[in-house]
C-alpha positions in Angstrom: 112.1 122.2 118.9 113.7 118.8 120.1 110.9 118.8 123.0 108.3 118.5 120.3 107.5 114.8 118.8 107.7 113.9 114.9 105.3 111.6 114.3 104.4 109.9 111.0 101.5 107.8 110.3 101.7 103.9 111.0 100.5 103.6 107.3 103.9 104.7 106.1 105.6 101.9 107.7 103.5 99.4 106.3 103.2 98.0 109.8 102.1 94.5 110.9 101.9 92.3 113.7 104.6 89.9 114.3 104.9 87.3 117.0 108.2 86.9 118.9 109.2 84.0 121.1 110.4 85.1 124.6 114.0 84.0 123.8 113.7 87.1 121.4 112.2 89.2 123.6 113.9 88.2 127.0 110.5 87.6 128.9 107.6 85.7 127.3 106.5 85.4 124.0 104.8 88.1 122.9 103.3 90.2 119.7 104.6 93.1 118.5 104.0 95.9 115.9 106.9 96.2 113.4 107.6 98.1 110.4 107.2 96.2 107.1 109.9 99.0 105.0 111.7 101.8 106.1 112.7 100.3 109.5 116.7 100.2 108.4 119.2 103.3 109.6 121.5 103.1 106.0 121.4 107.1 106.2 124.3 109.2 108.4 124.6 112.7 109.0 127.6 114.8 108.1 130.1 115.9 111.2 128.6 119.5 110.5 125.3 118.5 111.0 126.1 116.5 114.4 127.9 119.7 115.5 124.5 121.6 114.9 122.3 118.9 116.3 125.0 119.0 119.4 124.5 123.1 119.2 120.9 123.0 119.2 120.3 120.5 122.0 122.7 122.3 124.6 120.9 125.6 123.5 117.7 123.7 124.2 118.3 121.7 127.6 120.3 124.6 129.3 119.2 127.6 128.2 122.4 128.8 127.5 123.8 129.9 123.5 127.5 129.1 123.2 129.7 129.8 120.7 131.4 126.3 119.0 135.2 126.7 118.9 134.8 126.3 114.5 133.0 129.6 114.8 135.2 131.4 117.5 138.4 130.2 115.3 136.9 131.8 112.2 136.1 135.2 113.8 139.8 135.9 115.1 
């Protein structure tokens, strides 16, 4: 369910305290936890898993099942 958190522990991250002036933060200087690896976005997903993610979060916000116009092409 897309309502339901994924949560991974803050070991995984390799976590740590950083402090950040308030020109990086826009307000005052401040610490912050950050993640030490994993914290980049290199991966993507494919345009037919967007189209299911897209599926699954209309089905899940309104209710509603729909039929994509792919599968409704395919079926005629």
């Amino acid at each position: 369910m897309l309502t339901q958190p994924y949560t991974l522990p803050a070991t995984l991250l390799r976590t740590e305290l950083m402090t950040f002036s308030a020109e990086q933060t826009g307000d005052v200087e401040d610490r912050r936890i950050v993640a030490g690896i994993g914290d980049t976005r290199v991966a993507h997903l494919s345009e037919a898993m967007i189209e299911l993610f897209w599926h699954k979060w209309a089905v899940q916000w309104t209710r509603n099942d729909f039929i994509l116009e792919d599968e409704d092409a395919s079926e005629n």
